[in-house]
C-alpha positions in Angstrom: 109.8 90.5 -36.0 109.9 92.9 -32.7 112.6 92.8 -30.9 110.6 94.2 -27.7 106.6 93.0 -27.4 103.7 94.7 -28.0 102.9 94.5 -24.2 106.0 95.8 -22.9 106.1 99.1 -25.5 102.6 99.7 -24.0 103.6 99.2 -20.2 106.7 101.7 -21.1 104.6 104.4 -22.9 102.2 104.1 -19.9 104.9 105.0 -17.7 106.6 107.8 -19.9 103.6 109.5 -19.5 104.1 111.8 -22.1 103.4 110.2 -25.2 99.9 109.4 -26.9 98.4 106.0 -26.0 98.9 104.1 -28.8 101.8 105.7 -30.6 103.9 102.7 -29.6 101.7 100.1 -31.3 101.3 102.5 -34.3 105.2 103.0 -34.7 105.3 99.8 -34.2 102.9 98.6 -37.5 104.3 101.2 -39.4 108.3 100.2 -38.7 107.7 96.8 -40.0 105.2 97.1 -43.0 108.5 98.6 -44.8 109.7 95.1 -44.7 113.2 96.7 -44.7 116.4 94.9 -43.9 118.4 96.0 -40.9 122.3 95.5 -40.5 121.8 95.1 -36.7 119.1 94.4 -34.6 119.0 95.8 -30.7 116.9 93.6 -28.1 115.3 96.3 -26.1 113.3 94.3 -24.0 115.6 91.0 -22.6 118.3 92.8 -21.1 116.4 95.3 -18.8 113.4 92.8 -18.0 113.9 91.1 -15.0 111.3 88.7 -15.5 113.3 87.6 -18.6 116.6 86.8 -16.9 
């Protein structure tokens, strides 16, 4: 499970500027095919989206 969607990763490595399109979505597939288990989980995306409050 993301904690932040696809959609927004993209819209934030669009607007970095400085990373490679598509690095986001392919950290993203890589991070969760280890089917690790986290101790704590960080929402990146509801508490600095204003559309989400």
């Amino acid at each position: 499970m993301s904690y932040c969607p696809a959609e927004e990763l993209i819209r934030r490595e669009e607007a970095r500027g400085d990373r490679r399109a598509g690095l986001a979505l392919t950290q993203l597939a890589f991070i969760y095919q280890q089917q690790e288990l986290y101790h704590i989980a960080v929402d990146t995306f509801y508490s600095v989206c204003p559309t989400n409050r």
